[in-house]
PAVEXFI-800260 format. One record per residue (C-alpha): residue number from 1; residue in three letters; x, y, z. Coordinates in nm, 2 decimals. Last residue first. Example, Ala and Ser with C-alpha at 12.3 -4.5 7.8 and 13.67 -1.06 7.14 Angstrom:
residues 2
  seq  type       u       v       w
    2   SER    1.37   -0.11    0.71
    1   ALA    1.23   -0.45    0.78
//
This chain:
residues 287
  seq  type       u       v       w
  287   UNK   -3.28   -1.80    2.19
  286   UNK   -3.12   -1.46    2.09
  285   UNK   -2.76   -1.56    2.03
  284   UNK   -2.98   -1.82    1.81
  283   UNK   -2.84   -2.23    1.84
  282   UNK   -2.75   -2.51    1.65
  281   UNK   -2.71   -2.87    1.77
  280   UNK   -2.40   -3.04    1.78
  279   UNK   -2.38   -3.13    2.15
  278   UNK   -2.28   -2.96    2.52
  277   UNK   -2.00   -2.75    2.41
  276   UNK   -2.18   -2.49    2.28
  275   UNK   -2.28   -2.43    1.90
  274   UNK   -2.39   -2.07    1.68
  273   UNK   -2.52   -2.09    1.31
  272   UNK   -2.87   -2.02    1.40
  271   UNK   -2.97   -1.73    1.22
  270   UNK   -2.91   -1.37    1.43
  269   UNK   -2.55   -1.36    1.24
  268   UNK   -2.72   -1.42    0.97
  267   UNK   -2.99   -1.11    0.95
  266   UNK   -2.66   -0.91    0.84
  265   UNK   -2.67   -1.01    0.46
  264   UNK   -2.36   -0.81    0.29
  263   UNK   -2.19   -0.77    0.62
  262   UNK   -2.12   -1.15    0.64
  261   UNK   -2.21   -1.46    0.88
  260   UNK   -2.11   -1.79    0.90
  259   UNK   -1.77   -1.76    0.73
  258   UNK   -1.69   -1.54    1.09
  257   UNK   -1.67   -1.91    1.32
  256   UNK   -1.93   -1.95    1.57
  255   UNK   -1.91   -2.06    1.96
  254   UNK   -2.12   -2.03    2.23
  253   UNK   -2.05   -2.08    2.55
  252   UNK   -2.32   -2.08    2.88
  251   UNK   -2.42   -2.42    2.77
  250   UNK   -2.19   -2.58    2.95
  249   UNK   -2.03   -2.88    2.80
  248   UNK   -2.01   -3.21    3.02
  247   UNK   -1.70   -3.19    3.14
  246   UNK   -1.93   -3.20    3.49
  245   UNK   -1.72   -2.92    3.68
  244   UNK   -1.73   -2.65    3.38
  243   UNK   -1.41   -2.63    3.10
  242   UNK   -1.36   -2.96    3.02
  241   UNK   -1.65   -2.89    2.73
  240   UNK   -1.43   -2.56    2.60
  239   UNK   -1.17   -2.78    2.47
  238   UNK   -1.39   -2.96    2.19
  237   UNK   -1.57   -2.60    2.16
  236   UNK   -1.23   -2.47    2.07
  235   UNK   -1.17   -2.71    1.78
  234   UNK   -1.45   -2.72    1.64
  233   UNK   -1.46   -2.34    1.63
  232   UNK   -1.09   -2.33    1.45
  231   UNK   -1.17   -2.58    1.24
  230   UNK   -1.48   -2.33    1.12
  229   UNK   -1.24   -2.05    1.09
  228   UNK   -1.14   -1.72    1.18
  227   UNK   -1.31   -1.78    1.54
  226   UNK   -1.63   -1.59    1.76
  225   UNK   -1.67   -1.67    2.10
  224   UNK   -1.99   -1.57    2.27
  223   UNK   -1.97   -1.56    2.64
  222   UNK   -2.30   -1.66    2.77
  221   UNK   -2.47   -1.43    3.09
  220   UNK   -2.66   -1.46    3.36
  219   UNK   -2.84   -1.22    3.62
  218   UNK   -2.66   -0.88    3.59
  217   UNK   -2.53   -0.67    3.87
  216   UNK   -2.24   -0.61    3.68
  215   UNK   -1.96   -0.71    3.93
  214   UNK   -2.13   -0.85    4.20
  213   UNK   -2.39   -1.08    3.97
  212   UNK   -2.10   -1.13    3.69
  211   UNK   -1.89   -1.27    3.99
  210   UNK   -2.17   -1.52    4.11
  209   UNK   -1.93   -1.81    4.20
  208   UNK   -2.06   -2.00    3.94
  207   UNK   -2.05   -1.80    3.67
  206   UNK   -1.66   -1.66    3.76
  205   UNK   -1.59   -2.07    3.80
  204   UNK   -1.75   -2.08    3.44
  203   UNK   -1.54   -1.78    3.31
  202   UNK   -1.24   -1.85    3.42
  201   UNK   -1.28   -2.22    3.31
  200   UNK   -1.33   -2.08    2.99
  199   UNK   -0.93   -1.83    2.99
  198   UNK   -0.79   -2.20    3.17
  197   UNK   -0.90   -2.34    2.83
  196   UNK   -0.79   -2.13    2.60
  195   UNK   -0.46   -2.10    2.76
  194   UNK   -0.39   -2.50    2.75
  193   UNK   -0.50   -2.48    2.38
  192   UNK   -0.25   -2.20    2.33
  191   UNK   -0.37   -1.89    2.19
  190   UNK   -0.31   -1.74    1.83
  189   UNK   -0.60   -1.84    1.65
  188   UNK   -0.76   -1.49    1.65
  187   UNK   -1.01   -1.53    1.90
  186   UNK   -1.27   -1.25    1.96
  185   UNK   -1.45   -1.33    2.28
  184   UNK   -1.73   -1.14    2.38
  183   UNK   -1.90   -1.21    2.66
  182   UNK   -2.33   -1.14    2.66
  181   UNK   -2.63   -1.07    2.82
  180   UNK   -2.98   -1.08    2.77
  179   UNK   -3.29   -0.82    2.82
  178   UNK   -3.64   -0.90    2.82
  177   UNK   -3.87   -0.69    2.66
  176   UNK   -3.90   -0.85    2.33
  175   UNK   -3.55   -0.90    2.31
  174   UNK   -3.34   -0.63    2.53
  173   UNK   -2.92   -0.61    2.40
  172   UNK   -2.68   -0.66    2.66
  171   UNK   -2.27   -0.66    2.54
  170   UNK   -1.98   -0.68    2.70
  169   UNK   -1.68   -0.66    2.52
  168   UNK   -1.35   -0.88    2.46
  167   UNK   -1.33   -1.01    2.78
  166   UNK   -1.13   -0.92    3.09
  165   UNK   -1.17   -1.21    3.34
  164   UNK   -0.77   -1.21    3.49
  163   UNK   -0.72   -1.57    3.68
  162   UNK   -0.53   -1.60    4.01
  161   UNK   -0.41   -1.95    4.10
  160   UNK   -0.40   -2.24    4.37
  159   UNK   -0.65   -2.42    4.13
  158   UNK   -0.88   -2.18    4.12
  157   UNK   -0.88   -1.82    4.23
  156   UNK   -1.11   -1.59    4.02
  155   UNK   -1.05   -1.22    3.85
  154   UNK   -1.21   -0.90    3.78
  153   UNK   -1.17   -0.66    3.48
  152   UNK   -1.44   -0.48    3.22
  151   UNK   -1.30   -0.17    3.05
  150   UNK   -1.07   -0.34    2.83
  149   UNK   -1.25   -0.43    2.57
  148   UNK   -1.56   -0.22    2.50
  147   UNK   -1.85   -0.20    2.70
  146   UNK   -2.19   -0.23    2.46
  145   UNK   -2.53   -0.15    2.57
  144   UNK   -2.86   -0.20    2.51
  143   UNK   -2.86   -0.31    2.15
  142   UNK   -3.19   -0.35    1.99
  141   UNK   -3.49   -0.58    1.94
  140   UNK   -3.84   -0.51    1.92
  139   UNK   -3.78   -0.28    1.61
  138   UNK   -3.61   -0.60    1.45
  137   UNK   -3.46   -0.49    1.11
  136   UNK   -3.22   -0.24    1.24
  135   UNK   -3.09   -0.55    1.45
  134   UNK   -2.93   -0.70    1.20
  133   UNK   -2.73   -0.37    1.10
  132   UNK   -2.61   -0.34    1.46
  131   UNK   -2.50   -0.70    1.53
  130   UNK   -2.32   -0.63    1.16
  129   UNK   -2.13   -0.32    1.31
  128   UNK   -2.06   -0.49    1.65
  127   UNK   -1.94   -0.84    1.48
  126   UNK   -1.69   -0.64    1.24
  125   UNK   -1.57   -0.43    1.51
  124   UNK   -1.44   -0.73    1.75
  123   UNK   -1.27   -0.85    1.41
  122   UNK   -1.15   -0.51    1.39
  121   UNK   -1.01   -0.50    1.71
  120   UNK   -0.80   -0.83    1.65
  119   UNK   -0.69   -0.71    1.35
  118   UNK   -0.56   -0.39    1.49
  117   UNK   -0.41   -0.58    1.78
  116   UNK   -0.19   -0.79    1.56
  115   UNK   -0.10   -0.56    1.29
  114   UNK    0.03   -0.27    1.55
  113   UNK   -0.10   -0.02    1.68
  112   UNK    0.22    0.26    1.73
  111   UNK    0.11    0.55    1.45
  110   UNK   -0.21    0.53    1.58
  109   UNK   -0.17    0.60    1.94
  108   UNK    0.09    0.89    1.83
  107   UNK   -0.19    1.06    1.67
  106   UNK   -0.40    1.00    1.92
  105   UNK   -0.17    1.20    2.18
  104   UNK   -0.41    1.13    2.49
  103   UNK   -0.40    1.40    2.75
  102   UNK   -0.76    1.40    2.84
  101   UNK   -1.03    1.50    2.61
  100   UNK   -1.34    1.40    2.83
   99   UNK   -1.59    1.30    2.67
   98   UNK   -1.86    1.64    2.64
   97   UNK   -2.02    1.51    2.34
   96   UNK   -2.01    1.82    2.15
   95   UNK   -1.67    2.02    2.23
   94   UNK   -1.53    1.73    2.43
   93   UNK   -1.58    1.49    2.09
   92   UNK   -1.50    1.75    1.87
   91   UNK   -1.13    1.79    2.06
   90   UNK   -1.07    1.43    2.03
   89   UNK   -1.14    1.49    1.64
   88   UNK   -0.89    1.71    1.61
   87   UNK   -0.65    1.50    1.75
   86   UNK   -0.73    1.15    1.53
   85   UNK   -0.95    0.89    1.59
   84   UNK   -0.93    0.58    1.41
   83   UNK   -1.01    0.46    1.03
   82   UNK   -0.95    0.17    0.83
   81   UNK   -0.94    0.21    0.44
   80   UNK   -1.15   -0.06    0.26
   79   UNK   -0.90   -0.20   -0.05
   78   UNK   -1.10   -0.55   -0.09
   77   UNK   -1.11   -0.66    0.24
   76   UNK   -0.79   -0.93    0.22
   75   UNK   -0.57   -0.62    0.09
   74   UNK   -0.70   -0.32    0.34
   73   UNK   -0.67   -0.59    0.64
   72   UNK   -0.30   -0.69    0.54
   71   UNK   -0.19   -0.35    0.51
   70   UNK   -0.36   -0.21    0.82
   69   UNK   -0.06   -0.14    1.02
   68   UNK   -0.03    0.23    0.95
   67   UNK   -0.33    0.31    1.11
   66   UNK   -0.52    0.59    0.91
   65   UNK   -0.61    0.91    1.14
   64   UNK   -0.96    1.10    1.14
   63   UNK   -1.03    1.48    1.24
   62   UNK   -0.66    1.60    1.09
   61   UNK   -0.78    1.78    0.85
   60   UNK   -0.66    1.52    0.58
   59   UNK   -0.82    1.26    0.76
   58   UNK   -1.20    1.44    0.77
   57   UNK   -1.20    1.56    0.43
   56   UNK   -1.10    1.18    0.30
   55   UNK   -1.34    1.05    0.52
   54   UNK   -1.60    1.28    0.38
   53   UNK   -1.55    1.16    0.03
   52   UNK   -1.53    0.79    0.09
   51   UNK   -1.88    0.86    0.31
   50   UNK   -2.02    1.00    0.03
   49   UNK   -1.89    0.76   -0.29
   48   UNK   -1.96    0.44   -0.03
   47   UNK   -2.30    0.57   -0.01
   46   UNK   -2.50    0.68    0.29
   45   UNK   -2.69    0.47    0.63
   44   UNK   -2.41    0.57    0.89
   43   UNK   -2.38    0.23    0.99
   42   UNK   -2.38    0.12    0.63
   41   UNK   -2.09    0.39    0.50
   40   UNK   -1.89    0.36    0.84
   39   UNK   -1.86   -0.01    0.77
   38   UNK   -1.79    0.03    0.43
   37   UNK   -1.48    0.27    0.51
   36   UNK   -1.32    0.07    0.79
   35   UNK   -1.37    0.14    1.15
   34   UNK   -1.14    0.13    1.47
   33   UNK   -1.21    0.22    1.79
   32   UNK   -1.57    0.14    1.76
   31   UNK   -1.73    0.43    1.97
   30   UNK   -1.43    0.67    1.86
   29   UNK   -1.52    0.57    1.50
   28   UNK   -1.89    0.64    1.53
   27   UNK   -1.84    0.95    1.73
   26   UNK   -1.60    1.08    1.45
   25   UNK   -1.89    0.99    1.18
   24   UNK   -2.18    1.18    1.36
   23   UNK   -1.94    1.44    1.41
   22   UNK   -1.93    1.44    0.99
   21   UNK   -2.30    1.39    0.97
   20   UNK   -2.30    1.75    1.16
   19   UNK   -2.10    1.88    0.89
   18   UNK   -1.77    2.01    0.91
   17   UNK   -1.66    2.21    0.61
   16   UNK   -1.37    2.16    0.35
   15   UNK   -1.34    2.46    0.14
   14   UNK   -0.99    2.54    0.28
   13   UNK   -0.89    2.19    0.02
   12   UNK   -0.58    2.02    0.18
   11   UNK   -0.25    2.17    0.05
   10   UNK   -0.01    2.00    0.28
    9   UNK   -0.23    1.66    0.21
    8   UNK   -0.18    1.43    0.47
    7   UNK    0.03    1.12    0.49
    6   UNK   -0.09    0.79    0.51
    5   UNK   -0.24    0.73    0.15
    4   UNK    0.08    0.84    0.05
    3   UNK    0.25    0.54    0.20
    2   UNK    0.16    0.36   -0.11
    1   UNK    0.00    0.00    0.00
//
C-alpha cells in the first residue's frame, strides 16, 4: 500500500466544512475504535462515494487518522481504508459530546498499533457493526449497551491460581422486553490450547461463583466466541467442554466461526449458526 495514503495533504482543500454527519462519523469511530470505510458507509446509512468523500476531508484535517498497520486488512477486504481517531477529532468529541479529552496523543496512538491488535479489534468491530445492521430490522430488538475491551476486569482463584476475566466486550441487548447478556471473545488463533481453556474455566468458575452478579449486577450471561475459521470453532468447543465441573459442556458458551455470517446479509448472524460445548445442535444468540 503507497504510503501516500498515510500522509496528509499539505494543501488540503480550505473549502472543506464540518458537517454534523461528519461528528456523527467521529463519534462512530471513537465508539468502535477502529472502522473501515464500508462499515462507516452502512452504519451511517450513505453511499460508499459519500462517506469515501468525507473520510478523505476528515483525515486530511486532521479529524480522522489511518493506522499504518492495516496492510493486510485493506488487501484481504478489498482496498477498505480503516479509520481511528485523530487529535482534532478528540477535541470534537469534548466540544459536543462532552468525553473527556484527556492528554491522549492519538496521533501517536495510531502511529504505534500494531498488525496484531488492529486485526483483533476489527474482528471485534466487524461483529458490532453487523450485530447493529441485523438488529435495524427488528424494532423489538436493539442493542442496550456495549463495553468495550478493556474496560471490564475481575478475577477468580482456582487451582491455587489467580485468573484475569477481561473479555472482549460486554454486550446486553433487550428482546421483546427482556434483556440478555453477553461475553465477547474474539479469538484470533493465536492462543495455546492449555490458555484457552484456563481463559473458559475462568469464566465458568466466575458463573458460578456469582462474579457477573457482584460485578455487573446482571443475572446470567454466555460468552460468545467468535473464530477465523470453522476448524478453529471445532476445535475450541472440543476444549471448552472440560471447561465447567461435569466436562459435560456448559451451555453458557457459544461458539461461531466469521464464514457464518457476512456484512452483505446481516440477518445471519441472528440465524442459527452458533454451537456450545454440550452437542451439535444449532443455536440463536437470541434464543
Amino acid at each position: 500500500m503507497s504510503e501516500l495514503r498515510f500522509k496528509r495533504d499539505p494543501h488540503k482543500k480550505p473549502s472543506f466544512r464540518l458537517q454534523e454527519r461528519d461528528k456523527e462519523i467521529i463519534k462512530l469511530v471513537y465508539d468502535h475504535r477502529f472502522l473501515d470505510s464500508e462499515q462507516i458507509a452502512l452504519l451511517m446509512n450513505i453511499s460508499q462515494r459519500v462517506a469515501n468523500r468525507r473520510l478523505q476531508g476528515l483525515f486530511h484535517h486532521g479529524f480522522l487518522d489511518r493506522p499504518r498497520n492495516q496492510v493486510a486488512y485493506y488487501i484481504l477486504s478489498k482496498k477498505k481504508m480503516i479509520y481511528a481517531l485523530g487529535n482534532k477529532g478528540a477535541d470534537i468529541l469534548t466540544e459536543n459530546y462532552h468525553i473527556d479529552r484527556g492528554k491522549i496523543d492519538w496521533g501517536k496512538k495510531n502511529y504505534e498499533v500494531k498488525e496484531r491488535h488492529l486485526n483483533h479489534s476489527m474482528m471485534i468491530s466487524n461483529f458490532r457493526v453487523i450485530l447493529t445492521l441485523a438488529l435495524r430490522k427488528k424494532p423489538k430488538t436493539k442493542i442496550i449497551s456495549w463495553i468495550p475491551e478493556g474496560e471490564i476486569k475481575d478475577s477468580i482463584e482456582f487451582d491455587g491460581k489467580t485468573f484475569p476475566i477481561n473479555p472482549d466486550g460486554f454486550l446486553s441487548i433487550e428482546d421483546g422486553g427482556d434483556e440478555i447478556y453477553f461475553l465477547i471473545e474474539a479469538d484470533q488463533s493465536t492462543m495455546t490450547n492449555k490458555r484457552f481453556l484456563n481463559k473458559m474455566k475462568s469464566y465458568w468458575k466466575w458463573f458460578t461463583a456469582r462474579g457477573h452478579k457482584r460485578k455487573l449486577a446482571i443475572p446470567s450471561f454466555r460468552v460468545l466466541t467468535i473464530c477465523k475459521s470453522e476448524q478453529r470453532k471445532e476445535n475450541l468447543r472440543k476444549i471448552s467442554k472440560l471447561a465447567d465441573d461435569s466436562q459435560r459442556g456448559s451451555q453458557i458458551f457459544y461458539f461461531t466461526s466469521e464464514k457464518n455470517f457476512s456484512i452483505d446479509n446481516p440477518g445471519e448472524l441472528l440465524a442459527n449458526i452458533w454451537q456450545t460445548p454440550r452437542d451439535s445442535s444449532w443455536h440463536s444468540i437470541l434464543e
